[in-house]
Phi, psi and omega in degrees: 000161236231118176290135182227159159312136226264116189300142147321141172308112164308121180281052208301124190307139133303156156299128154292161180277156209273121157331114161322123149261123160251156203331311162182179195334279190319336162291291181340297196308337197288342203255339168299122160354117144296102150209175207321318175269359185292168186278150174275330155205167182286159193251146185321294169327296162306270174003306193300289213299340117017272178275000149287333190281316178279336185304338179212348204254342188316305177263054207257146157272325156212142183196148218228111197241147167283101191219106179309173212286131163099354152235080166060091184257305179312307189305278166351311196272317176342283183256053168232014157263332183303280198295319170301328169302322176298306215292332200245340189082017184284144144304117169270154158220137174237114209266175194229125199291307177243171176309303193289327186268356161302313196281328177316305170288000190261313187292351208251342166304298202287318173303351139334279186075048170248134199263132191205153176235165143261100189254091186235151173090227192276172165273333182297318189293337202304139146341133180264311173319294174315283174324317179302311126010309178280274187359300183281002170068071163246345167202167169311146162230120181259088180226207196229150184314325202281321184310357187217340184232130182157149196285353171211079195294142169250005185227080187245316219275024212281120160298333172236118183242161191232128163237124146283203176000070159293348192268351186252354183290331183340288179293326167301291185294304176332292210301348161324329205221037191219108126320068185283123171247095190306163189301319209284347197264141178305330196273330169327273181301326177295325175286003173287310168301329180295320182255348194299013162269359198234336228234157172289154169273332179285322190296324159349289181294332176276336185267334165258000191255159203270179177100142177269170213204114186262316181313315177281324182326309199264352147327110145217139183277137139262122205302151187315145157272343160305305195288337169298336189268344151314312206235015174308348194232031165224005159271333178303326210247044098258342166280007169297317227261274227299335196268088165353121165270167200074002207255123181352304194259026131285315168276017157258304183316313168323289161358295183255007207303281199309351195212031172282015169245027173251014161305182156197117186290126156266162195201106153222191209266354171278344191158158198244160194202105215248107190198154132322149140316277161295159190270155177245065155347288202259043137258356183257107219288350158315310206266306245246337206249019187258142194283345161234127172247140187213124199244120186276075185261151165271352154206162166280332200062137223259326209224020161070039165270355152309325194272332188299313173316311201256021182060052194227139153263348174211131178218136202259177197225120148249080196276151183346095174323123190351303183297331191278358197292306190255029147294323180063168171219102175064200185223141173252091180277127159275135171247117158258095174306316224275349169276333200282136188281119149307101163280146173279307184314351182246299212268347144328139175219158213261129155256162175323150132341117168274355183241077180346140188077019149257184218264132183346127148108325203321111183298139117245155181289113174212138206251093149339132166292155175265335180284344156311308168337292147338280163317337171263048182239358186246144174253007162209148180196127192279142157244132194244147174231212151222004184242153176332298208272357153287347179288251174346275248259356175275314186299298191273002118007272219268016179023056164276119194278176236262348175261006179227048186228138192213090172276129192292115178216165161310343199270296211284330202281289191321308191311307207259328147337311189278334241226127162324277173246187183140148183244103191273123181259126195220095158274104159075051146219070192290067131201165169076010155224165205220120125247113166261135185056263181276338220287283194218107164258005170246140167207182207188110189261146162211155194049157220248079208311031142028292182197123138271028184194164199295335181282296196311320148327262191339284180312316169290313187311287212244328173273347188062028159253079172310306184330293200312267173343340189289348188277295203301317180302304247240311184269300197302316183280340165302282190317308201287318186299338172281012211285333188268359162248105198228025194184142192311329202267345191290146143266132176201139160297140172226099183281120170277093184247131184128114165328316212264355177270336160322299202268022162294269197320312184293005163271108164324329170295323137279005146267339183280332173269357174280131247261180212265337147324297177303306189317296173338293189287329139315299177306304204242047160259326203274319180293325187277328182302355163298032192220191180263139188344297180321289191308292193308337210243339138317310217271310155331305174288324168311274187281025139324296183272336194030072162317188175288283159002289160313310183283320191281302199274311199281324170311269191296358192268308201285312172281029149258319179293329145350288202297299191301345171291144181225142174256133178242154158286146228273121190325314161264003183298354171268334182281327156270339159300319175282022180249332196290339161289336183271323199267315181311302182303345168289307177328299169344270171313327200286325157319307186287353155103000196260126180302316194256290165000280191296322190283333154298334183280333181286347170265024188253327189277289181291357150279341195247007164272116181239341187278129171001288221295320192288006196306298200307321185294322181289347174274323186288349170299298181302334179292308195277017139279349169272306177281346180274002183238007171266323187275009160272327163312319176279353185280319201105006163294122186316154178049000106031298184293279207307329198262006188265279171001282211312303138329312170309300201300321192297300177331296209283345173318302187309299212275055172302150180080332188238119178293346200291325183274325164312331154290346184286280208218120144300149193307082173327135188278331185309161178246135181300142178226050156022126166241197208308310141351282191310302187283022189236334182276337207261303196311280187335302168342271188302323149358269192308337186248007157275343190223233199307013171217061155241307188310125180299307199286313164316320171309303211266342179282302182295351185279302194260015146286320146329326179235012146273324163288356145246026163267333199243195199233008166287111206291350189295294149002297187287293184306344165296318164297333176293307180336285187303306166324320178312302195278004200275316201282013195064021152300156164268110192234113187225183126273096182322141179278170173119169144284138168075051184193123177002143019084294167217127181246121179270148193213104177262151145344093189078341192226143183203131172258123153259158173196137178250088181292143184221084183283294206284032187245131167245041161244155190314354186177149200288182189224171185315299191311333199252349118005275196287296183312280164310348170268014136309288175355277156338336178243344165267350182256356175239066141255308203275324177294341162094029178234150187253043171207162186279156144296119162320120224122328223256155182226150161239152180238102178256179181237116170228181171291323179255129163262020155257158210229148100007098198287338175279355154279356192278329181298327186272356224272182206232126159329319182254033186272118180240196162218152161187168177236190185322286158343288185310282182323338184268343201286297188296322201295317157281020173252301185301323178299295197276355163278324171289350182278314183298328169310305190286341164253010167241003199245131198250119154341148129083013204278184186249221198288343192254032164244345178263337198281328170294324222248352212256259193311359192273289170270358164288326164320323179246041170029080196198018147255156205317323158307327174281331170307303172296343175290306163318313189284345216252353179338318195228097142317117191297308181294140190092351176322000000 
């Protein structure tokens, strides 16, 4: 053997040492390393949200705790990440809006002393070492939201994922499935070729022709979903084509390829912008397959833009202790420069000479900008907006020069943090940077966040539904105004430039829902900014330095106002927070393509927007129940075309006032022309409301005895709701006496329902007997009527709980023999409830032909003349099933 130099001593792994588990988060903490620079005990508030969370929330698949900006949110997600990697053994991941706010939380671990990495940037780039580290769930994986919603997650295998700032997600989570294609990408105009055989031609011609057009720039469309559905397969073969590979928007187009025809094309002259409503989330095995998700927010929100956001029908809530409501997290003096009054006698200042050689110092009268004025008292200062070029055109104001100019990117905010002086332009970034403390005390709001994407456009814009949009406007201005405060002790001047973010704040109607802190300090800038030029810019530098001055007068001035505030919530947020679940499940079907699904969940969505203010929203429901039951119609679901027709109608009904649908889709011009049937249902109608339903209270007690009684399922019960329901449809309606004999018969001019309730049926599928029964009906009820045949046309019906039938009854069944079930029928029963309501405020006592002619277009709107009933009920023909 070969003399070798004596090998080094082998070094053998250790046992890691074993980790204390503890009981749950709030223990945990107790159990960390100490050290110097880490927090020293938990604040009261942490505590709470700590132990509502193990008392109830442990296996919540998604739960949501609220903890405002300054009070220790991180720490909170920390460990309650910390403790699901010890106690379960899990993968953690704890994700992030941004770059710069990943590395923050890796700092705010290790001051901890909990072990976490930050796996941000490329997957290539990553620590192999680190990653392993995670794998073995030995440690946190600290990344950004694009690292979990992207077509190949390298952090997929995760049990826990943590989102922080969740109230900010919207745009994060959305750009998985959002496609922007800019004017200047080539592919811009080819998608135009693609679709111009489907598209209005003026419109085209206005959004591709050169030159500038002030009108049009701010225009945005939503494109017809018949013509994306027309012209689908020459926009799939140019974004196939057109689109760099490798390039961002090859891999969202990668994203939406398979389901681009659930999309909805948005077109301005700036970029075409091709997403879902909603993100289709719980197709995605990153977000979907972790035994938890847990949302860090700085509010929960009034109107269920968390569900919206992440694609949730549910998120469970742990919200914001009482006490933290007037805690506040540090102080704001809001300045409106655009209230300060010139003085001459004060506010003149001395300029250079303008001619040389005249004599030194010479005043002239001259009216300072104020808000220059301002700005120059801070020597870094943020300006947040939401457009590029309002940004810029504020920076060249303030004559900032181009080496102290700072564009807000992950990279540039830390840089400009660090920088003596300097102007951070932060377009569309209420969220995601900390200038905390020395970092940045001056900043500058402008403009009203409205939309940071082509929907949000719309929807403020073109549909004029603000309302919808007000919870999101409303946390982008909370966040955003919070970006220089970030702790109960932070301070910042906060400048308001601009009319229309003026007439934001000054309305009560958008400030009373903002938390009572904020309220304060608003009133009272909008009251001290009442003053002369001099005074407002004392009154800046005071809370700038936050003198003696400030501390003796302004302070107890802001704490009264503290007190005296009360926060209410935004006028529809309760009617959309119970709408966001029903719109994420519409969203749902409509992604996976099944058509007449989705077009019921969307009349599910547009029955329950019932309030003034939501009317434009309840038309864009009703326009994508209309188009999702017209591609169920082109599938071949029966009654499909009529009920999308229909729905057309309920839409331009809605949308009175607004053009945005009339460019969608117009309006069929024909007119309902009734035929005997019908006018034979329209004369009882009046009837019935010249006679026992002129009385209001009468109406509204059988109207809702009607749908409780065909909400439950006790057959006595039930059939008194059909009964009644009959006679609601303008029927002659009883329940025949006898054995053997129909449940309820309805009876028109020319047309006869038989229907058989079978409420009360538990067994998996219907049976031979019950068949064999109901193809009777109909010859037994025009015996008891004295004819000796039914009118051609006439149908039986049964209603069950179930559409499986027993294959040894389908042979037997009778031609007018159908199925339907409960549902449909309580479906009608709230169609006929909302026609007779409307009937009753719109049909005048005693009217004539144009009281019939109203009661014609009335129940053709709700599908509740007699053809239509039937056509609804007759849907599922037992035979051919």
């Amino acid at each position: 053997m070969t003399d070798l130099p004596d090998p080094p001593r082998p070094i053998f792994p250790q046992v890691p040492r074993q980790q204390p588990l503890a009981a749950d988060p709030e223990t945990l903490f107790g159990e960390l390393p100490r050290r110097r620079d880490g927090v020293g005990a938990l604040w009261s508030h942490q505590v709470d949200q700590l132990r509502t969370y193990r008392q109830g929330h442990l296996e919540a698949p998604d739960v949501a705790l609220e903890l405002p900006t300054g009070s220790g949110k991180t720490l909170v997600g920390l460990l309650i990440a910390e403790w699901r990697r010890r106690s379960r053994q899990q993968r953690v991941v704890y994700a992030c809006p941004t770059r710069q706010l990943a590395l923050q939380v890796v700092a705010a671990g290790e001051r901890q002393g909990i072990e976490l990495y930050a796996l941000i940037d490329s997957n290539h780039d990553w620590d192999a070492r680190q990653l392993s580290a995670y794998t073995r769930a030995q440690a946190i994986a600290v990344t950004t939201y694009s690292h979990i919603f992207n077509t190949n997650s390298h952090l997929g295998d995760a049990r826990t994922v943590i989102f922080d700032d969740a109230h900010a997600a919207e745009g994060y989570v959305a750009d998985a499935w959002a496609l922007e294609i800019k004017s200047q990408h080539p592919a811009y105009g080819l998608l135009f070729d693609a679709m111009a055989p489907a598209l209005d031609p003026q419109l085209v011609s206005r959004m591709t022709g050169h030159g500038e057009d002030a009108a049009t720039w701010p225009e945005v469309r939503l494109v017809p979903i018949s013509a994306v559905q027309a012209r689908l397969t020459d926009v799939d073969t140019v974004l196939g084509t057109a689109l760099q590979r490798g390039s961002s928007e090859a891999y969202r187009f990668q994203m939406l390829r398979e389901n681009l025809a659930s999309c909805l094309f948005y077109v301005s002259r700036g970029s075409w912008y091709i997403r879902p409503m909603i993100p289709p989330t719980f197709s995605h095995a990153p977000y979907v397959d972790p035994e938890q998700r847990v949302y860090l927010s700085a509010t929960l929100g009034e109107a269920g833009e968390l569900e919206r956001a992440f694609g949730r029908t549910t998120i469970a809530r742990i919200p914001s202790p009482p006490a933290w409501e007037r805690t506040g997290s540090g102080r704001r003096f809001f300045v409106f420069p655009d209230l300060g009054q010139f003085d001459p006698t004060t506010d003149t200042v001395a300029v250079p000479p303008a001619t040389p050689g005249e004599l030194d110092g010479l005043a002239e009268l001259d009216q300072p900008d104020l808000l220059n004025r301002m700005a120059g008292l801070a020597e870094k200062r943020l300006i947040l907006t939401q457009r590029d070029a309002t940004a810029k055109r504020i920076a060249d104001n303030l004559g900032v020069p181009a080496d102290q100019r700072y564009e807000a990117s992950d990279r540039t905010v830390d840089t400009f943090k660090a920088a003596p002086r300097g102007t951070l332009l932060a377009a569309n970034r209420y969220d995601g940077m900390d200038l905390a403390d020395e970092s940045c005390r001056f900043m500058i709001m402008a403009e009203v966040p409205k939309a940071s994407h082509l929907q949000d456009r719309f929807l403020s814009s073109k549909l004029r539904a603000s309302e919808v949009l007000a919870e999101r406007i409303r946390t982008r201005i909370v966040q955003g105004a919070g970006r220089c405060t970030r702790g109960p002790q932070d301070w910042a001047v906060v400048v308001v430039s601009g009319g229309e973010l003026l007439r934001y704040f000054s309305d009560p109607e958008n400030t009373r829902s903002m938390p009572v802190e904020l309220q304060a300090e608003i009133e009272f800038g909008l009251a001290a900014s009442d003053s002369s030029y001099s005074n407002t810019i004392a009154l800046t530098l005071s809370g700038l330095v936050q003198d003696e001055e400030w501390r003796t007068q302004a302070e107890p001035m802001l704490a009264d106002g503290r007190a005296r505030a009360v926060r209410s919530p935004q006028p529809l947020s309760a009617e959309l927070q119970a709408s966001a679940p029903r719109e994420v499940a519409a969203w749902r079907e409509a992604w996976i393509g099944d058509w007449e699904a989705a077009g019921r969940a969307a009349v599910e969505v547009l029955e329950g927007l019932t309030a003034s203010g939501s009317r434009s929203y309840r038309a864009l429901w009703a326009y994508f129940a209309s188009a999702w039951f017209a591609r169920a119609a082109a599938d071949g679901i029966p009654g499909a075309r009529e009920r999308s027709a229909e729905l057309l109608r309920t839409a331009h009904a809605a949308a009175v006032g607004g053009v945005w649908l009339r460019e969608i889709q117009t309006l069929p011009a024909a007119d309902v022309t009734p035929d005997a049937t019908d006018e034979s249902a329209i004369a009882r109608t009046l009837a019935l409301r010249d006679g026992p339903f002129r009385s209001a209270a009468t109406f509204q007690r059988r109207a809702q005895t009607m749908l409780e009684r065909l909400a439950q399922d006790e057959a006595t019960s039930y059939e008194q709701g059909l009964v009644e329901l009959g006679t609601m449809l303008g029927a002659k309606s009883y329940k025949p006496d006898g054995q053997g004999k129909t449940d309820a018969a309805w009876l028109w001019d020319d047309l006869w329902l038989t229907v058989e309730a079978k409420s009360e049926q538990t067994a998996h599928r219907l049976t031979i007997d019950y068949v064999r029964k109901a193809n009777t009906h109909l010859a037994s009820l025009a015996d008891d009527e004295g004819c000796e045949e039914p009118p051609t046309g006439s149908a039986s019906v049964i209603v069950g709980t179930t559409r499986l039938i027993d294959p040894g009854a389908i042979p037997i069944a009778n031609a007018n023999l159908h199925l339907t079930t409960t549902e449909v029928v309580l479906e009608l029963a709230h169609d006929v409830h909302r026609a007779w309501t409307e009937i009753r405020e719109a049909v005048p006592l005693g009217g004539g032909t144009e009281a019939a002619g109203a009661v014609s277009r009335i129940l053709w709107t709700h599908r509740a003349l007699p053809s239509q009933v039937k056509e609804r009920l007759t849907a599922e023909p037992i035979r051919g099933l």
